[in-house]
Structures are given as C-alpha cells and as structure tokens.
C-alpha positions in Angstrom: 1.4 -40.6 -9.1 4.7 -40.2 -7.4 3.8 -43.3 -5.6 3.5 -45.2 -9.1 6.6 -44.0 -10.1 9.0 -44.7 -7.2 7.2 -48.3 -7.2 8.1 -48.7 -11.3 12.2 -47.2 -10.6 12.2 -49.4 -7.5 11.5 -52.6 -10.1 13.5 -51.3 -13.1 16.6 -51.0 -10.6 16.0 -54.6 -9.1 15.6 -56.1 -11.8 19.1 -56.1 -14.4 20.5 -58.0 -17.1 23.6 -59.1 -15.5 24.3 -60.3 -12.3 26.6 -59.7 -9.3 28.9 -62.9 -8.0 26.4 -64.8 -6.3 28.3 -64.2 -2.6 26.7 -61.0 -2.8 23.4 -62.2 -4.1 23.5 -64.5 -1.7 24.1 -62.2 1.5 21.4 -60.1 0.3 18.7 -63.1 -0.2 19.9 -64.9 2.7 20.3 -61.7 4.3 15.8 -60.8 3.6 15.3 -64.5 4.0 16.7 -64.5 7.6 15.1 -61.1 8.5 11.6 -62.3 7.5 12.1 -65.5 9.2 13.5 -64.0 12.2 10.6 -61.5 12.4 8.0 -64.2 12.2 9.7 -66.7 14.9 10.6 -63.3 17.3 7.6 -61.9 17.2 5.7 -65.2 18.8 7.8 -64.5 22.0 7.1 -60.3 21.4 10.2 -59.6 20.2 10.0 -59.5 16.4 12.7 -56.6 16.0 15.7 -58.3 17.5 14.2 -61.9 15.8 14.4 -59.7 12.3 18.1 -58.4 13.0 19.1 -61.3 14.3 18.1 -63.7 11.4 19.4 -61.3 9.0 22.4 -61.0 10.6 22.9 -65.0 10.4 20.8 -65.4 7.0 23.5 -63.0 5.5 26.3 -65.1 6.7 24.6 -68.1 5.6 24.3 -66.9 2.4 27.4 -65.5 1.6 29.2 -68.4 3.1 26.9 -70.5 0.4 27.7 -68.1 -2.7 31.1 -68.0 -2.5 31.5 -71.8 -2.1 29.6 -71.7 -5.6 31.9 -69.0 -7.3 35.1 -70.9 -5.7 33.4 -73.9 -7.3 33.1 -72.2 -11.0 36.6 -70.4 -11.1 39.0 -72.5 -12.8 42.8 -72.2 -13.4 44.3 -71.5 -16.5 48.0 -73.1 -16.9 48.9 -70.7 -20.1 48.3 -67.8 -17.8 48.5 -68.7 -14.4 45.9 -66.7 -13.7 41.7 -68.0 -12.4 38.8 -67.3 -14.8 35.5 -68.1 -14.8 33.4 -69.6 -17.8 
C-alpha cells in the first residue's frame, strides 16, 4: 500500500500543468538521457557507474546548452518598454 502510494505522489508531482523554461527541462532530460546512455555504453567495458555519471554530466550540459538557445530564440524585445518578454 505504501508502495502504491509513493508510486501515485511520485506521478502526480512529475506530471504539472505548467512548465519550467526549457533550459531546465532540458538539463534534466538530457541530464537521464546521458546517464542511461552512459550506463549502457560503460558498463560493456565494466564500468557502468562512471559511464552513468559521466553521460549525465555531459547530457546535462548538452541539454541545457540546447534549452536555453530555444528560450533565447522565443524572447523578444519590446521597444515601448525596453524590456524582453516572451509570447
């Protein structure tokens, strides 16, 4: 039972209506991405640990490098105001 209902708080708190900027989003998923490939490559040469942390590490960077090229890409500038906003 207590099993059940970590598992249902665990998807009610990944799952939300609004979303982050996608830099973030994108560390995160680059970030699980990397560590899952990096698990599966390392551990062909025994070392699936330091594979994992290592593509993390550089799927998280990947990632974050790829969001916040899309949320430079969506702010724009606003003459009246001077001021960036995004639409």
């Amino acid at each position: 039972m207590k099993t059940l209902l970590l598992n249902s708080i665990l998807a009610c708190s990944l799952v939300s209506c609004a979303t982050g900027p996608r830099a973030q989003t994108g560390a995160v998923i680059g970030g699980l991405g990397g560590a899952a490939a990096g698990g599966i490559i390392g551990s062909q040469s025994g070392r699936g640990l330091e594979g994992a942390a290592i593509g993390a590490g550089l799927g998280a960077l990947a990632g974050n490098a790829i969001g916040n090229s899309q949320d430079q890409r969506e702010r724009y500038y606003d003459r009246r105001s001077g001021r960036y906003y995004y639409r």
